[in-house]
C-alpha positions as CSV (number, residue, x, y, z in Angstrom):
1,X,-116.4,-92.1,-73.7
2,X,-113.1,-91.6,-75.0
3,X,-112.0,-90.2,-71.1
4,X,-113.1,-93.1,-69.6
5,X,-111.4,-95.5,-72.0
6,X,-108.0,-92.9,-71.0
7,X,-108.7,-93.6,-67.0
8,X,-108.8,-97.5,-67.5
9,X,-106.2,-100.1,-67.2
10,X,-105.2,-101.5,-70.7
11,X,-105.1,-104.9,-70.6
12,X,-101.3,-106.6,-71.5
13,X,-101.5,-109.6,-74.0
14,X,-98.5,-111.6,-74.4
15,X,-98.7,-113.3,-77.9
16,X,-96.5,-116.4,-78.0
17,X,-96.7,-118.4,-81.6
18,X,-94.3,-120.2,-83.4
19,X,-92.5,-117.7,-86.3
20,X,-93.5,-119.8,-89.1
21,X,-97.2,-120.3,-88.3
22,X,-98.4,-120.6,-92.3
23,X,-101.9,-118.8,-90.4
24,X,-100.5,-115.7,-89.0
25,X,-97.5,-115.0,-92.3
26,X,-100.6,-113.4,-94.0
27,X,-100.0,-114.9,-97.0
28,X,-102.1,-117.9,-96.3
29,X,-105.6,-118.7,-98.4
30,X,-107.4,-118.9,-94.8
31,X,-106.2,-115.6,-93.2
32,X,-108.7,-115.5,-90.4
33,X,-106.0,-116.3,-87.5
34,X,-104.0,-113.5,-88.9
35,X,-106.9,-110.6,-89.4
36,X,-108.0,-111.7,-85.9
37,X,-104.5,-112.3,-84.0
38,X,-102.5,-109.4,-86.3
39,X,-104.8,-106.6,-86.9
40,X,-108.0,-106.9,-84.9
41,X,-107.4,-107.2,-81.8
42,X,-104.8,-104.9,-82.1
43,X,-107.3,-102.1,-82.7
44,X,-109.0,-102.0,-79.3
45,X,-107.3,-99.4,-77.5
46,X,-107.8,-101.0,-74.2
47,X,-105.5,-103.6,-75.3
48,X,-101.5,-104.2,-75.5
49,X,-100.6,-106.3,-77.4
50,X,-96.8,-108.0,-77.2
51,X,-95.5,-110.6,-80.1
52,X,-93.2,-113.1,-79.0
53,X,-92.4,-115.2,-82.1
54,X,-90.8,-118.5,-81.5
55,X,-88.9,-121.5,-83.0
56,X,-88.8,-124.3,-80.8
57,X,-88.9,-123.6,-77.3
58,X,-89.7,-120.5,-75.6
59,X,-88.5,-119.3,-71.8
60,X,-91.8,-117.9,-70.1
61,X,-89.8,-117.3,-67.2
62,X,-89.2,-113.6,-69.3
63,X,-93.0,-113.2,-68.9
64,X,-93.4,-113.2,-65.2
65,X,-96.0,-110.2,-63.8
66,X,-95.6,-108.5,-67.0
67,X,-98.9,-109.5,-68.7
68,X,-101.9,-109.9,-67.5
69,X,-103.0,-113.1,-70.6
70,X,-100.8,-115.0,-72.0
């Protein structure tokens, strides 16, 4: 199984969220965005995933046929 997962295409995530998101600083009482978002979905070796914290506005024009979700 693992050869197969080697032969396929990982899938490129680009994570946009705002840097002071109280959900995804870890720290929150309700950490579910943050074990999901953070460490979860990270796991899956199919999957790359790229953070892109933001404050205010973001330029997506950076993401252009890099990712395949954004």
């Amino acid at each position: 199984m693992k050869n197969f997962m080697n032969n396929m295409k990982k899938i490129k995530i680009a994570f946009i969220y705002k840097e002071n998101n109280v959900f995804l600083l870890g720290n929150h009482f309700d950490n579910t965005y943050f074990h999901f978002f953070m460490e979860e979905l990270r796991k899956d070796e199919s999957i790359i995933v790229t953070d892109f914290p933001t404050k205010e506005i973001f330029d997506a024009s950076i993401l252009k046929n890099k990712f395949d979700i954004i």
